[in-house]
PyMOL Python script that loads the backbone (N, CA, C, O; Angstrom):
from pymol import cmd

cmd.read_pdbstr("""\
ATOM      1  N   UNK A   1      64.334  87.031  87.961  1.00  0.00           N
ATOM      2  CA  UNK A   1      65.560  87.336  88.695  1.00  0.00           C
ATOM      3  C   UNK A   1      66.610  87.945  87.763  1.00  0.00           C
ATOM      4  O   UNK A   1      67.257  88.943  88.081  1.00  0.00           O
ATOM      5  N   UNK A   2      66.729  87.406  86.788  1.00  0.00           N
ATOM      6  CA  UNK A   2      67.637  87.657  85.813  1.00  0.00           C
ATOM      7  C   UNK A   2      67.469  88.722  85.042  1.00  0.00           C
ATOM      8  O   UNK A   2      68.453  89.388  84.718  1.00  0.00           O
ATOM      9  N   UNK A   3      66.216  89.052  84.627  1.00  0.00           N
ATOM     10  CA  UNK A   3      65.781  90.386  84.020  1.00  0.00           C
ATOM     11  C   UNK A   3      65.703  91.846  85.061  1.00  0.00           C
ATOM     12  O   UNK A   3      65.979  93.016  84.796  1.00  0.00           O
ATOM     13  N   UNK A   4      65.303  91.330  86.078  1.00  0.00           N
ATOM     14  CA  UNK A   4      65.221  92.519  87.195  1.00  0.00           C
ATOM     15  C   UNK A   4      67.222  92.813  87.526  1.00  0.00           C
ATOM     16  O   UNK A   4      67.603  93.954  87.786  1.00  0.00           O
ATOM     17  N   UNK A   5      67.945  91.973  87.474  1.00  0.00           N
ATOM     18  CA  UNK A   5      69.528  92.302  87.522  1.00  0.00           C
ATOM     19  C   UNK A   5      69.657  92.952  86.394  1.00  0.00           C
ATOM     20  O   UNK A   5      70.321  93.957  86.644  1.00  0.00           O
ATOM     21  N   UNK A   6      69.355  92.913  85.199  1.00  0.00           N
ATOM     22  CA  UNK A   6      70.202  93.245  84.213  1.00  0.00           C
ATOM     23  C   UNK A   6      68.942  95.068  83.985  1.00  0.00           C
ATOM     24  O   UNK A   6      69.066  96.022  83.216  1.00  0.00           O
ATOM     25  N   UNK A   7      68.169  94.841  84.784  1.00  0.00           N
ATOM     26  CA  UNK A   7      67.251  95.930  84.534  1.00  0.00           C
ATOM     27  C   UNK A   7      68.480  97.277  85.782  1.00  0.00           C
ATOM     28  O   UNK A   7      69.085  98.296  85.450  1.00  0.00           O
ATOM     29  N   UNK A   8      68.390  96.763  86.805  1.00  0.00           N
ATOM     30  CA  UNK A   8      68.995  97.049  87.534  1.00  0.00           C
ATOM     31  C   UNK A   8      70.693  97.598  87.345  1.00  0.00           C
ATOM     32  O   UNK A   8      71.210  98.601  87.836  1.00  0.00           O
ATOM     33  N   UNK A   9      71.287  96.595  86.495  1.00  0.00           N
ATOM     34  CA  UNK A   9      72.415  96.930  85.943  1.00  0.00           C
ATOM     35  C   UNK A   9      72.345  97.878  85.158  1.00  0.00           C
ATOM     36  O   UNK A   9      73.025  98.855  85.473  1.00  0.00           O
ATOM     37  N   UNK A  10      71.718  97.949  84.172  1.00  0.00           N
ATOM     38  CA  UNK A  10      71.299  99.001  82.664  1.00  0.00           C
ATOM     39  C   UNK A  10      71.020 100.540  83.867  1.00  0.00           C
ATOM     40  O   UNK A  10      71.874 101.416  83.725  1.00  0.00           O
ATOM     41  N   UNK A  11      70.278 100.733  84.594  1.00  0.00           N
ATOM     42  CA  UNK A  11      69.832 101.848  84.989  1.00  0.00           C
ATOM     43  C   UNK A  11      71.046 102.000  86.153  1.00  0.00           C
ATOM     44  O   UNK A  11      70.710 103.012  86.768  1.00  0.00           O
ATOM     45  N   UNK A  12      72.294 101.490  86.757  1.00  0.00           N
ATOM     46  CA  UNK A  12      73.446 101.666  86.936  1.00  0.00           C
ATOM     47  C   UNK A  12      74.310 102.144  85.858  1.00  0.00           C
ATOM     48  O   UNK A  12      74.897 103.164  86.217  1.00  0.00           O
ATOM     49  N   UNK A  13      74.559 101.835  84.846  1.00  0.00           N
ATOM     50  CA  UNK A  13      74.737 101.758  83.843  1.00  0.00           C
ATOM     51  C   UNK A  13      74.539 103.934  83.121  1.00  0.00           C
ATOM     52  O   UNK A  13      75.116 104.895  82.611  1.00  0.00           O
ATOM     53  N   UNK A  14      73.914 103.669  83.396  1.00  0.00           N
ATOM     54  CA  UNK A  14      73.024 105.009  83.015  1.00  0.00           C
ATOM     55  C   UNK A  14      73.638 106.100  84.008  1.00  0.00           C
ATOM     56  O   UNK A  14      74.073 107.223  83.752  1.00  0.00           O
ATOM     57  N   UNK A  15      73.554 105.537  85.010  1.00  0.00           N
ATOM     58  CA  UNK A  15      73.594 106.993  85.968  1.00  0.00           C
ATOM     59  C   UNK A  15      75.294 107.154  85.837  1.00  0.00           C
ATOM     60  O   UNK A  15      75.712 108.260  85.494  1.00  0.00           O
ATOM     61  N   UNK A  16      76.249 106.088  86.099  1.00  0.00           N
ATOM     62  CA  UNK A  16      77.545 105.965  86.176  1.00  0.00           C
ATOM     63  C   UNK A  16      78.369 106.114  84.606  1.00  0.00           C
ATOM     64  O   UNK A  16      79.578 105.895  84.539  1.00  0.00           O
ATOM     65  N   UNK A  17      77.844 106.369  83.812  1.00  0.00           N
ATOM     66  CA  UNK A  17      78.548 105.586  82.373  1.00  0.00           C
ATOM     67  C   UNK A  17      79.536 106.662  82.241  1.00  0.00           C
ATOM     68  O   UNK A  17      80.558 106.197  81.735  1.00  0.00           O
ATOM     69  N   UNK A  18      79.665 108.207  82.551  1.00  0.00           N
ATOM     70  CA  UNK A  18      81.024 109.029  82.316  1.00  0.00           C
ATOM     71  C   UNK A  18      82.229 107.693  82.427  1.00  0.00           C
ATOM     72  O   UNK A  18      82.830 106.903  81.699  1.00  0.00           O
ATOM     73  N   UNK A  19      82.038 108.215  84.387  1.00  0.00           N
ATOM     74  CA  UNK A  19      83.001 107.223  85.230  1.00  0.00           C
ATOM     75  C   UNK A  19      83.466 106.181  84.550  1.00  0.00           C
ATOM     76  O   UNK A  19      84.668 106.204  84.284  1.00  0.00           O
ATOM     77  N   UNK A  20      82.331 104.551  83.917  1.00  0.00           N
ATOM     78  CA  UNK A  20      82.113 104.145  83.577  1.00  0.00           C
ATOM     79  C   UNK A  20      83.741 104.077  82.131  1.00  0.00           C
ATOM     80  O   UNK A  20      84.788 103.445  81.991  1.00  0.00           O
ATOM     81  N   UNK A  21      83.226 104.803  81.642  1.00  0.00           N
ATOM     82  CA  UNK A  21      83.857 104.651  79.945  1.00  0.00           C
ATOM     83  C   UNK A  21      85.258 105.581  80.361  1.00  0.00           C
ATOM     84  O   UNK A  21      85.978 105.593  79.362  1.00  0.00           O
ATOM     85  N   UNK A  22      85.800 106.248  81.320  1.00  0.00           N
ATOM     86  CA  UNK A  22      86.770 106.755  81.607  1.00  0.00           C
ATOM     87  C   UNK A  22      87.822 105.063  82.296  1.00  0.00           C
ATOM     88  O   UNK A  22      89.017 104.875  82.066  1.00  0.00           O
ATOM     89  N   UNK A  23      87.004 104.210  83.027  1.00  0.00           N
ATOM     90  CA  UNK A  23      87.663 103.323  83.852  1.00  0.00           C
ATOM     91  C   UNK A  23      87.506 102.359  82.407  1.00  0.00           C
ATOM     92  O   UNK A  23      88.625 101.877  82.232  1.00  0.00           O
ATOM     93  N   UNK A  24      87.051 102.127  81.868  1.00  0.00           N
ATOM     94  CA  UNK A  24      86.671 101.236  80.574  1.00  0.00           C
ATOM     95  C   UNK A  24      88.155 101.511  79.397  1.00  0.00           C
ATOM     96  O   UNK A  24      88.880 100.615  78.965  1.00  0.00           O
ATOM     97  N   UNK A  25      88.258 102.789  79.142  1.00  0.00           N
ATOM     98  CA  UNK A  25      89.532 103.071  77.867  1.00  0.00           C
ATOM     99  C   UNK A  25      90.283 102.402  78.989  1.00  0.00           C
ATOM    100  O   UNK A  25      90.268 101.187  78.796  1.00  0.00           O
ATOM    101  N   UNK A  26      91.033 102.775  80.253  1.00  0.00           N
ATOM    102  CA  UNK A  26      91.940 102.708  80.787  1.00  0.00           C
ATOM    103  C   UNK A  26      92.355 100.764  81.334  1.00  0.00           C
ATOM    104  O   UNK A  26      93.485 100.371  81.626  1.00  0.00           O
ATOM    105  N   UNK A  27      91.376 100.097  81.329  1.00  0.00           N
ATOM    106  CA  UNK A  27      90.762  98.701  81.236  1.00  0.00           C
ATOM    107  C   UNK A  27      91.803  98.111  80.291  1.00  0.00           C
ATOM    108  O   UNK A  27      92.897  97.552  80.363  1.00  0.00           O
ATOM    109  N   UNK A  28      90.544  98.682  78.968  1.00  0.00           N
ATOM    110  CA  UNK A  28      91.427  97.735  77.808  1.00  0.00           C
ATOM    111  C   UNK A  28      92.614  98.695  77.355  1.00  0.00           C
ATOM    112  O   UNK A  28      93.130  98.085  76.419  1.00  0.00           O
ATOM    113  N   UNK A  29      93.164  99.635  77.502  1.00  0.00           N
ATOM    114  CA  UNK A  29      94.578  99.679  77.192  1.00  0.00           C
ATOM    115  C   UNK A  29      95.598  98.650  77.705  1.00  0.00           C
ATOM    116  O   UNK A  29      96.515  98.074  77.120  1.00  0.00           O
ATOM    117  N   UNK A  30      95.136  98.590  79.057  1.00  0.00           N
ATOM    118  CA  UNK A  30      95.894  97.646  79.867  1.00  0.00           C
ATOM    119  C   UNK A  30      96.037  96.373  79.804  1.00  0.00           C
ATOM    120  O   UNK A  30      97.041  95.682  79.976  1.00  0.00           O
ATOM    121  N   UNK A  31      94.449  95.964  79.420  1.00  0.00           N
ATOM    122  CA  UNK A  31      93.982  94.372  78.953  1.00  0.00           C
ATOM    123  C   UNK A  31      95.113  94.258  77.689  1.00  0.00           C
ATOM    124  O   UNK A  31      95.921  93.332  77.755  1.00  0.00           O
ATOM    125  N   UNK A  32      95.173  95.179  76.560  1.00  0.00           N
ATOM    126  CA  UNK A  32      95.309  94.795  75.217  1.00  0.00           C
ATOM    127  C   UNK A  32      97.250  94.863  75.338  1.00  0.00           C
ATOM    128  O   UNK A  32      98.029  94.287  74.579  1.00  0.00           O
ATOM    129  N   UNK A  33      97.592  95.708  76.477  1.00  0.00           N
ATOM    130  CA  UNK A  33      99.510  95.829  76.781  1.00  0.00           C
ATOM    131  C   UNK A  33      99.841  94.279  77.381  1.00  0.00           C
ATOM    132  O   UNK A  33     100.802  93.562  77.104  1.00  0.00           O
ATOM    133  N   UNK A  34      98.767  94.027  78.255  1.00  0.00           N
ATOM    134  CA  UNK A  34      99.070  92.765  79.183  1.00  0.00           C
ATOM    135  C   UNK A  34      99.060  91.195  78.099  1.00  0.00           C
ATOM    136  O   UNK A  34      99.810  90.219  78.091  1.00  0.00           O
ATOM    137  N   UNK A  35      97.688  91.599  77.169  1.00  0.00           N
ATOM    138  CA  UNK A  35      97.786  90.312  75.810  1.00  0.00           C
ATOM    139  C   UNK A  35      98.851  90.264  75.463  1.00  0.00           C
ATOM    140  O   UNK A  35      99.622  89.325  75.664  1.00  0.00           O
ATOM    141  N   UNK A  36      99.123  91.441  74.779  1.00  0.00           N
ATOM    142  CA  UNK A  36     100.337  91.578  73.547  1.00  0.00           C
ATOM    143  C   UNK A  36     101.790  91.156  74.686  1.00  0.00           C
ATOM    144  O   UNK A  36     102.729  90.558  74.160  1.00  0.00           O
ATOM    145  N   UNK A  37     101.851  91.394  75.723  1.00  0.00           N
ATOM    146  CA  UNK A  37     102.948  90.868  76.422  1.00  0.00           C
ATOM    147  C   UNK A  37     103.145  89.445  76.782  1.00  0.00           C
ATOM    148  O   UNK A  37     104.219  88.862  76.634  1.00  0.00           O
ATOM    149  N   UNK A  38     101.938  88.843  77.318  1.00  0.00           N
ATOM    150  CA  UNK A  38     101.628  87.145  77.326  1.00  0.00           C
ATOM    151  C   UNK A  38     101.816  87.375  75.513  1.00  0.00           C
ATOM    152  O   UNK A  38     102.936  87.819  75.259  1.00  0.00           O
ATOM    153  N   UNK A  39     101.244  87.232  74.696  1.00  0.00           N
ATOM    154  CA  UNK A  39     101.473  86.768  73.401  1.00  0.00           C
ATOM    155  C   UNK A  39     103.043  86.851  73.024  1.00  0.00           C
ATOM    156  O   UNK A  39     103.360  85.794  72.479  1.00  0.00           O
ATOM    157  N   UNK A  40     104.384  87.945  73.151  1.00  0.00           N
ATOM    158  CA  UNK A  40     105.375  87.994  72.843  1.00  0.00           C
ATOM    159  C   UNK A  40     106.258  86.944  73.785  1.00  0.00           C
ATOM    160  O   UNK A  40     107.402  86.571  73.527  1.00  0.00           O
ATOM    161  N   UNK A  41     105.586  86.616  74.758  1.00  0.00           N
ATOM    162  CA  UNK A  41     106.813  86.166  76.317  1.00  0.00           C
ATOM    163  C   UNK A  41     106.073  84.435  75.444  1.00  0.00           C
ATOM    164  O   UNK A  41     106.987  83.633  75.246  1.00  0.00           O
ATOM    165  N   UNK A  42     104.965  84.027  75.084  1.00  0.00           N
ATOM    166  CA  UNK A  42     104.533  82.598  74.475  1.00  0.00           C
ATOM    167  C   UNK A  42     105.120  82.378  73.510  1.00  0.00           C
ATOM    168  O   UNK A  42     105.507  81.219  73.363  1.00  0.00           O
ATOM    169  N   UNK A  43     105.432  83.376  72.463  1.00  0.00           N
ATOM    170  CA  UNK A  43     105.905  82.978  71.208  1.00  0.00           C
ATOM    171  C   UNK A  43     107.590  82.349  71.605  1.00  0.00           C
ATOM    172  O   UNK A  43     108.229  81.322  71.377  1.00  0.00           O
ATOM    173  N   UNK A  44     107.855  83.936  72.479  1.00  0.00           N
ATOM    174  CA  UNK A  44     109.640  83.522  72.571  1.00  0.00           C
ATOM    175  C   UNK A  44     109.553  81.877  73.380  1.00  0.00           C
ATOM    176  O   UNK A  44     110.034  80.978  72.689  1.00  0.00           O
ATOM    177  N   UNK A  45     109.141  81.565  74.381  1.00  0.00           N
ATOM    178  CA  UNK A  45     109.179  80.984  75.434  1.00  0.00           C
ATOM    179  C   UNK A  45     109.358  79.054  74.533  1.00  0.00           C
ATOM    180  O   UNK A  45     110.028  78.021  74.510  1.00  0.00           O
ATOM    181  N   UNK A  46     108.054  79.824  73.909  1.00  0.00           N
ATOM    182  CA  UNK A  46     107.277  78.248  72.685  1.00  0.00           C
ATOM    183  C   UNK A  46     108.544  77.722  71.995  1.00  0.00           C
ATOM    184  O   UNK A  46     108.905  76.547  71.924  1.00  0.00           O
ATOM    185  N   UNK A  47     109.334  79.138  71.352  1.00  0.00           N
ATOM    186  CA  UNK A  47     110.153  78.626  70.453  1.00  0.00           C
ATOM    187  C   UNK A  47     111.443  77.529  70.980  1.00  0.00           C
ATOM    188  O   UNK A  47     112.023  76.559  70.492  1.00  0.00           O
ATOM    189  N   UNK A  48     111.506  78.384  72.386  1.00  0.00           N
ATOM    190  CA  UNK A  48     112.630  77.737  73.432  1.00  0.00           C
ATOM    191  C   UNK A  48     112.009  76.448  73.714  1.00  0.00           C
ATOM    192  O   UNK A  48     112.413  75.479  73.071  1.00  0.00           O
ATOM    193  N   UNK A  49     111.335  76.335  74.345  1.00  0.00           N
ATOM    194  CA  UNK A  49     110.551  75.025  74.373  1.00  0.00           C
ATOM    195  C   UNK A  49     110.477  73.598  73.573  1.00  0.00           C
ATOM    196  O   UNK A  49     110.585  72.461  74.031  1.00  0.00           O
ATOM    197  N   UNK A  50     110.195  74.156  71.846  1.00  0.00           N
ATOM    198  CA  UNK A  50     110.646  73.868  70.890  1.00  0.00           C
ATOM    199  C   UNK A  50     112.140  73.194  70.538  1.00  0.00           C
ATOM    200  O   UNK A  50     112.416  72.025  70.268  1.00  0.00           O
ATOM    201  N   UNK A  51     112.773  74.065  70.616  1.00  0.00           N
ATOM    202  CA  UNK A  51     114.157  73.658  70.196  1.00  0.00           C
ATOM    203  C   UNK A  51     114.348  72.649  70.933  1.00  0.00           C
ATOM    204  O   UNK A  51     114.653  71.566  70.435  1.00  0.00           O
ATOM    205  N   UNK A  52     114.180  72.849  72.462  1.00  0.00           N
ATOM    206  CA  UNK A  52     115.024  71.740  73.585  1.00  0.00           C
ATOM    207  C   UNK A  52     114.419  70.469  73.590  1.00  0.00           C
ATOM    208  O   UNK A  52     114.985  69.581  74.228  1.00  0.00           O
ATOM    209  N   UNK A  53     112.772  70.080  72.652  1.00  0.00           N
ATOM    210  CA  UNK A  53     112.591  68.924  72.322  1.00  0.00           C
ATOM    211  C   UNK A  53     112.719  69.054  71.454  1.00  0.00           C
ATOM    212  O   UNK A  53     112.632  68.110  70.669  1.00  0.00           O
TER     213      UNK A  53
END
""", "prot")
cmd.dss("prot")
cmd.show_as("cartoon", "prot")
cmd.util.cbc("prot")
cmd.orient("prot")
């Protein structure tokens, strides 16, 4: 079951991968703006947090 999905996936994979790696950069730009924004809004937030105990 598991090999016939990922066989199945890979040869999706294949036919789609332009599309694929065009929706992929545009992914993690977004993934890596959305981290770095949770990471700056935790640090400030932590520090506030911090102080008031």
């Amino acid at each position: 079951m598991e090999m016939n999905l990922s066989e199945r996936l890979a040869n999706w994979l294949i036919k789609n991968w332009k599309d694929i790696c065009f929706i992929e950069i545009f992914v993690l730009i977004g993934w890596s703006i959305l981290m770095y924004a949770l990471y700056l809004l935790d640090e400030k937030y932590m520090q506030k947090f911090y102080l008031l105990n």
